[in-house]
TILUM-965333 format. One record per residue: residue number from 1; residue in one letter; x, y, z of N, C-alpha, C in turn. Coordinates in Angstrom, 1 decimal. Layout:
residues N
NUM,a,X,Y,Z,X,Y,Z,X,Y,Z
...
//
This chain:
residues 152
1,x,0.8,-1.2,0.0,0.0,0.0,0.0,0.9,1.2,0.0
2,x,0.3,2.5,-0.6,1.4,3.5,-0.6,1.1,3.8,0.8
3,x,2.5,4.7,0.9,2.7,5.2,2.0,3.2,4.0,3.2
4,x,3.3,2.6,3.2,4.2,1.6,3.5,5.7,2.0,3.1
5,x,6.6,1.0,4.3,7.9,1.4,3.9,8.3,0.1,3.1
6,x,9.0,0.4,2.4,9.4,-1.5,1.4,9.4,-1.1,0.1
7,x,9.5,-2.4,-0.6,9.6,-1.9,-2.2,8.1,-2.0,-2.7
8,x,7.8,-1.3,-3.5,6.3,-1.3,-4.2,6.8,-2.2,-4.9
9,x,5.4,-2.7,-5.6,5.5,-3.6,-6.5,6.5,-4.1,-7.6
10,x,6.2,-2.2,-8.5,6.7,-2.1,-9.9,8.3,-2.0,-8.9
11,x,8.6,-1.7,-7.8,9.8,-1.8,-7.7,11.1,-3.5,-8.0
12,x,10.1,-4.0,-8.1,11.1,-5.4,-7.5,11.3,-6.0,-9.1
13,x,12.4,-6.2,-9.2,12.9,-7.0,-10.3,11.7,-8.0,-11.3
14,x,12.1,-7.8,-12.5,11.4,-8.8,-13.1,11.9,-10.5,-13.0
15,x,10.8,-11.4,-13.5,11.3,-12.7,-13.1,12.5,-13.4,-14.1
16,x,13.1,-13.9,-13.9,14.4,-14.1,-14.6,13.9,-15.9,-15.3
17,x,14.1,-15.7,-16.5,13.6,-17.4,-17.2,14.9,-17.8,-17.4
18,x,14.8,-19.1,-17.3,15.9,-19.8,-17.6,15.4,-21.5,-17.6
19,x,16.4,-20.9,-19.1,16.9,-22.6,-19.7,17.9,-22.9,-19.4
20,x,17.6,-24.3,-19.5,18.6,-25.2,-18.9,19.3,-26.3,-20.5
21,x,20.8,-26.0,-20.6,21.3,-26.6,-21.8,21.4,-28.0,-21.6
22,x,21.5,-28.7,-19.9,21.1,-30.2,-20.0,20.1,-30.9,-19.9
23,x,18.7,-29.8,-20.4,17.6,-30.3,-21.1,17.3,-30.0,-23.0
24,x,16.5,-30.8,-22.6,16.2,-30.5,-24.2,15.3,-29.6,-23.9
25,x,15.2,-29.1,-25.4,15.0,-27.6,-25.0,13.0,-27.6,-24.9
26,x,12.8,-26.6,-24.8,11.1,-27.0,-24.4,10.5,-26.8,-25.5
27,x,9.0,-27.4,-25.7,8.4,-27.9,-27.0,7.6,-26.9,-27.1
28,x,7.1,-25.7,-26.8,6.6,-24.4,-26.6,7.0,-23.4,-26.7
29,x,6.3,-22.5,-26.0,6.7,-21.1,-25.3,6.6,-20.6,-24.0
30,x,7.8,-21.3,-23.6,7.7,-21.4,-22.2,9.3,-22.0,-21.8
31,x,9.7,-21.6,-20.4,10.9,-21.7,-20.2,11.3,-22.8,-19.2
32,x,12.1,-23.5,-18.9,12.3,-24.7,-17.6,12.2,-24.5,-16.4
33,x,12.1,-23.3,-16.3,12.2,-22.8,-14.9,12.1,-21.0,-14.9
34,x,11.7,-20.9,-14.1,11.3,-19.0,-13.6,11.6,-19.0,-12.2
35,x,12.1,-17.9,-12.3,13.0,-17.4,-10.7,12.6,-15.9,-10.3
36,x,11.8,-15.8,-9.2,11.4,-14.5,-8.9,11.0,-14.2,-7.4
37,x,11.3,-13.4,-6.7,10.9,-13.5,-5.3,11.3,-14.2,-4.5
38,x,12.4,-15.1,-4.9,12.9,-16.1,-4.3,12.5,-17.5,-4.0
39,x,11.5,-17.6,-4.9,10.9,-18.8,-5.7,11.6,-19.2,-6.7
40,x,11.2,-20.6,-6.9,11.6,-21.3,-8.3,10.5,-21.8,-8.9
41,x,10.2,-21.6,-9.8,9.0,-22.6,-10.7,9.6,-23.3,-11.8
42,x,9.2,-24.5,-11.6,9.8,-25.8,-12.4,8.6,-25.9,-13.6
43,x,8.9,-25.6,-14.9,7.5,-26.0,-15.9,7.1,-27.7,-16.1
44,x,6.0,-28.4,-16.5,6.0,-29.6,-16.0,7.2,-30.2,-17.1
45,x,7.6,-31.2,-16.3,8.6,-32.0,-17.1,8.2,-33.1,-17.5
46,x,8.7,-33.5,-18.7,7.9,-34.9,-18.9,8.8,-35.8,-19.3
47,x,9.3,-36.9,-19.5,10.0,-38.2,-19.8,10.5,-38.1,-21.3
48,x,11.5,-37.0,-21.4,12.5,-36.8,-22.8,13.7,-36.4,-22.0
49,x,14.7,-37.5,-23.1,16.1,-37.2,-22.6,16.3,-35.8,-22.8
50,x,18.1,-35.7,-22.4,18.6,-34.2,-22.4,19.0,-34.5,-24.2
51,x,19.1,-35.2,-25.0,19.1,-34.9,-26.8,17.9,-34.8,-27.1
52,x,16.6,-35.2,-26.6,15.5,-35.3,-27.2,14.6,-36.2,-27.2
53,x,15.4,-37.5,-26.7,14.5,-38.2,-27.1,13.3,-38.7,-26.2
54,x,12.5,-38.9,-26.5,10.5,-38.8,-25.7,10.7,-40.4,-25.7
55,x,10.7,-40.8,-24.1,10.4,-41.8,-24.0,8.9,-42.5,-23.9
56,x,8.0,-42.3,-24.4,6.8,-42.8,-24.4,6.7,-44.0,-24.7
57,x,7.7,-45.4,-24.5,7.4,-46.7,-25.0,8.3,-47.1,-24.3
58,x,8.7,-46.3,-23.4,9.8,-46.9,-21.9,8.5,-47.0,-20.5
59,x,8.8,-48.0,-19.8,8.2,-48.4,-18.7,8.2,-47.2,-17.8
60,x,6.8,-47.5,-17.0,6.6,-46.1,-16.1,7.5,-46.1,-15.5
61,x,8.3,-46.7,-15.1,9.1,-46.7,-14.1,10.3,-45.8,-14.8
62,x,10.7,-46.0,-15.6,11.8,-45.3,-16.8,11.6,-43.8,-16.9
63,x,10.1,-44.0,-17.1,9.8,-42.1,-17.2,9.6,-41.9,-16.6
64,x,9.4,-42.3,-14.9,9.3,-41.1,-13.9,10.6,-41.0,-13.6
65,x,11.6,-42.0,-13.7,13.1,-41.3,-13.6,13.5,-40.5,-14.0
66,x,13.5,-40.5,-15.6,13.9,-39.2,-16.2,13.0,-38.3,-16.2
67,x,11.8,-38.4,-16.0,11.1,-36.9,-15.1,11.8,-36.7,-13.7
68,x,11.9,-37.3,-13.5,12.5,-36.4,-12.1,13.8,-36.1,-11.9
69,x,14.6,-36.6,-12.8,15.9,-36.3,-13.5,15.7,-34.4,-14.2
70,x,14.9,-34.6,-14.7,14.4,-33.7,-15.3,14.1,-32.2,-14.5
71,x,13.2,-32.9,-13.6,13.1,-31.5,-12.5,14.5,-31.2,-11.4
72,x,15.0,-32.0,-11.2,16.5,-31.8,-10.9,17.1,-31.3,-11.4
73,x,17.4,-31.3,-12.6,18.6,-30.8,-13.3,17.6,-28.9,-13.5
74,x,16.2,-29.2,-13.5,15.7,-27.6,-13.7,16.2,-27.0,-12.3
75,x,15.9,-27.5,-11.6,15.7,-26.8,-9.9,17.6,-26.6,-10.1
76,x,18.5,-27.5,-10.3,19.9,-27.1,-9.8,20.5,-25.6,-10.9
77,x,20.0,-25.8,-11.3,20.1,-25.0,-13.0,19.6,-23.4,-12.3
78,x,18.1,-23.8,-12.1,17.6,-22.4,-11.6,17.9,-21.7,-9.9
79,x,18.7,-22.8,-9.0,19.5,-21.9,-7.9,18.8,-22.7,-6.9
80,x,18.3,-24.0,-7.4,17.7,-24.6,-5.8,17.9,-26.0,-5.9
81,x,17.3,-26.8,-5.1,17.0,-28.4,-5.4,16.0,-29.3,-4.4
82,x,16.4,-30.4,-5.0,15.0,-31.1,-3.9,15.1,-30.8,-2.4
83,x,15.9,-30.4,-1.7,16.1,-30.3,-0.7,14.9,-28.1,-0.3
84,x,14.5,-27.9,-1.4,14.2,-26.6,-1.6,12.7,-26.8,-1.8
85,x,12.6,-27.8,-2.5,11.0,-27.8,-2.5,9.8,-27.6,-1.8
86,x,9.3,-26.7,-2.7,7.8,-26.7,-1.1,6.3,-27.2,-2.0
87,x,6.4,-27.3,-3.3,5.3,-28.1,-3.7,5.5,-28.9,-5.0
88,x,4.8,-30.2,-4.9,5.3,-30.6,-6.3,4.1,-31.0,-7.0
89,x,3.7,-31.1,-8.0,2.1,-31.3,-8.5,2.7,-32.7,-9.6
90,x,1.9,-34.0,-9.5,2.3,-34.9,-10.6,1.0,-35.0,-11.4
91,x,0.9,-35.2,-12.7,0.1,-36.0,-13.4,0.2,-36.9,-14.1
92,x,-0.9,-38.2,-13.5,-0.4,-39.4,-14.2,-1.5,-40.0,-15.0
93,x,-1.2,-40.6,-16.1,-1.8,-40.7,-16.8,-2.7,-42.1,-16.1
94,x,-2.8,-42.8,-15.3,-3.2,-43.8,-14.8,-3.6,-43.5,-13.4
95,x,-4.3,-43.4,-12.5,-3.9,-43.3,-11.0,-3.9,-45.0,-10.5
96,x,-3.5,-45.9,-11.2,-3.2,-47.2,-11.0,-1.5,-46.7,-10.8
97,x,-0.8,-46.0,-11.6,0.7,-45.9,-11.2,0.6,-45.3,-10.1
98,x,0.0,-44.4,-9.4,0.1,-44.0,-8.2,1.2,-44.8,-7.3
99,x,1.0,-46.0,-6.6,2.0,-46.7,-5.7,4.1,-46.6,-6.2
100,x,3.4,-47.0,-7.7,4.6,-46.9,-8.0,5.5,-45.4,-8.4
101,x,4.5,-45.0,-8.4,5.3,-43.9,-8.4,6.1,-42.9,-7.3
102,x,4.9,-43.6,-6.1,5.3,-43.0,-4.5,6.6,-43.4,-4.5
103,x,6.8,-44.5,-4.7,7.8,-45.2,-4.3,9.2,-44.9,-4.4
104,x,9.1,-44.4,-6.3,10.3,-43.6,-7.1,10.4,-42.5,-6.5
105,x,9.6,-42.0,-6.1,9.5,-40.3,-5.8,10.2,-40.0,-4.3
106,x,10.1,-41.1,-3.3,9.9,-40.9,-1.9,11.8,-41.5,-1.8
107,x,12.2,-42.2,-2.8,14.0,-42.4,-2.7,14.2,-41.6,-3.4
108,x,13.5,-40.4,-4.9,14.2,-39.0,-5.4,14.5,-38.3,-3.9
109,x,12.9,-38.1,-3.3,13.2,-37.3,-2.9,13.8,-36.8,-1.2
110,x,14.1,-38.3,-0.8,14.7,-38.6,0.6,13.8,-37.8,1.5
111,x,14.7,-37.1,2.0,14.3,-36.8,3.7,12.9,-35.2,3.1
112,x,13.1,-34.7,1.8,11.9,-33.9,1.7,10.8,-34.2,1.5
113,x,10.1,-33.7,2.1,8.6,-33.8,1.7,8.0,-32.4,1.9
114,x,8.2,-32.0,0.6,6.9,-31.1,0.2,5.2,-31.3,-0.1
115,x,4.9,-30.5,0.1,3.4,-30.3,-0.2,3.3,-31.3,-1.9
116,x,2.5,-31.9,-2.2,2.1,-32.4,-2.9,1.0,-32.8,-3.3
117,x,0.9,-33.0,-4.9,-1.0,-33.3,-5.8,-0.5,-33.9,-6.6
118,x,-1.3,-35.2,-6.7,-1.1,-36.7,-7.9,-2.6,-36.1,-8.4
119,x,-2.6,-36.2,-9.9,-3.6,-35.5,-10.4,-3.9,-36.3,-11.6
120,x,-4.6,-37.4,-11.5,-5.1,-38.3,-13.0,-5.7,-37.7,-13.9
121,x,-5.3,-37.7,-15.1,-5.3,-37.1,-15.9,-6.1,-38.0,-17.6
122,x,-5.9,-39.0,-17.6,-6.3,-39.7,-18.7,-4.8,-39.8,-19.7
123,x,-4.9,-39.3,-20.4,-3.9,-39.6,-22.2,-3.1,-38.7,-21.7
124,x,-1.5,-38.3,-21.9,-0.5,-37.1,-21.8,-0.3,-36.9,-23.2
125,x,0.3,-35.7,-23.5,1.0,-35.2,-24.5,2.0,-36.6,-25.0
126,x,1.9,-37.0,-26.3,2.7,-37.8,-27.0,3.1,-38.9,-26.2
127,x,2.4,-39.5,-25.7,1.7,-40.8,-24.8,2.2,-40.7,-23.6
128,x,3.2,-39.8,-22.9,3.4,-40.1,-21.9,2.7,-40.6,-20.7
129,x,3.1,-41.4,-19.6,2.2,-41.4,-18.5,3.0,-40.8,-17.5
130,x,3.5,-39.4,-17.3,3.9,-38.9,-15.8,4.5,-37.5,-16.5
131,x,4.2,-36.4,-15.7,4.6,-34.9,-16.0,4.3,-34.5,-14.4
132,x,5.7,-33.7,-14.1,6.1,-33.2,-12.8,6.2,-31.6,-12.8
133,x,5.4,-31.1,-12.5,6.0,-29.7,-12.0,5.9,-29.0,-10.4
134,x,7.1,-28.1,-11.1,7.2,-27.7,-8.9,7.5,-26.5,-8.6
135,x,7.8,-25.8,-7.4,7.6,-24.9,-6.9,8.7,-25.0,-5.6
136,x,10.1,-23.9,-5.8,10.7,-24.4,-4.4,11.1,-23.0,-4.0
137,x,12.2,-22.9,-2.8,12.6,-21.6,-2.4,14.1,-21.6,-3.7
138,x,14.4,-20.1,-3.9,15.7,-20.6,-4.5,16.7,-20.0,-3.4
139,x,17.9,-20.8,-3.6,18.8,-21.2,-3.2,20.0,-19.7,-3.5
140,x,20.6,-18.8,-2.3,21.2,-17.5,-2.7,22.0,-17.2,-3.6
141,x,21.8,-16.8,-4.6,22.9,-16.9,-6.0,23.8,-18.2,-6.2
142,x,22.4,-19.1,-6.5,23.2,-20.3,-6.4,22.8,-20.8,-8.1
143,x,21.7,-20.2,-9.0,21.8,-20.1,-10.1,23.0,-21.0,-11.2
144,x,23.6,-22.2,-11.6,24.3,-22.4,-12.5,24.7,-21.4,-13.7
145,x,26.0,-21.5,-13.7,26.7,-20.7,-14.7,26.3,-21.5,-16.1
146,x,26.0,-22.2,-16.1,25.5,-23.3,-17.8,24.3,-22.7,-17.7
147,x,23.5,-22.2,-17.2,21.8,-21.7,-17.5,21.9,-20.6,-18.3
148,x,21.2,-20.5,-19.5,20.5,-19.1,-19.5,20.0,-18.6,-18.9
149,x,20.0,-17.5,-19.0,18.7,-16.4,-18.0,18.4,-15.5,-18.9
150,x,17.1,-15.5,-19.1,16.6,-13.8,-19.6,15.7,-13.6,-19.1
151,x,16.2,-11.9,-18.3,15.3,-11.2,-17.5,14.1,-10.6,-18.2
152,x,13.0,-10.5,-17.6,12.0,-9.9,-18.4,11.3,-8.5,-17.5
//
């Protein structure tokens, strides 16, 4: 509110996007990760190597690794990591994988436990069954020197 002491709004830096070069690059318009306020936003990740290639005919168990491979290498890239997380949202194309996926998820993600939503979904983009996105604190200029960043 005016007349508060602190930064106004239009005061505070724009959000900084960043790509990450040990992903493949994203299929959109949209960036791997956004950094602002001391947040991290992870975009959802889905089961494609860091060359490209879309595992859709690898076992669930295959693609939730390299999805979560995937949000790792976003979170370390954009200045944080699993240890930073405070929410993670999954969608699976099954809520039959549900178990198995706890299971993958709960040795990614050891001793964290963030807030969390398993969210069935039916069919994924280019058959996948599992897309992860998240939400953590970031980590004090800890940002990777391999990232892009463009401020906006």
């Amino acid at each position: 509110m005016a007349g508060e002491q602190g930064a106004e709004p239009h005061d505070m830096p724009g959000p900084v996007h960043v790509e990450v070069p040990a992903l493949a690059r994203p299929g959109g318009h949209y960036s791997h990760a956004a950094v602002g306020g001391g947040l991290v936003f992870i975009s959802g990740q889905l089961p494609v190597t860091p060359d490209g290639e879309r595992l859709a005919d690898a076992s669930f168990e295959a693609q939730v690794a390299q999805t979560l491979a995937n949000v790792q290498a976003a979170l370390l890239a954009a200045g944080s990591g699993v240890d930073k997380l405070l929410q993670v949202r999954v969608y699976l194309d099954d809520i039959a994988n549900w178990p198995a996926f706890d299971r993958i998820y709960a040795q990614w993600a050891g001793p964290s436990r963030p807030a969390r939503a398993v969210v069935p979904t039916g069919p994924l983009h280019f058959g996948f069954k599992v897309e992860v996105e998240a939400m953590a604190l970031e980590k004090a200029s800890q940002r990777t020197s391999t990232a892009h960043e463009r401020e906006e």
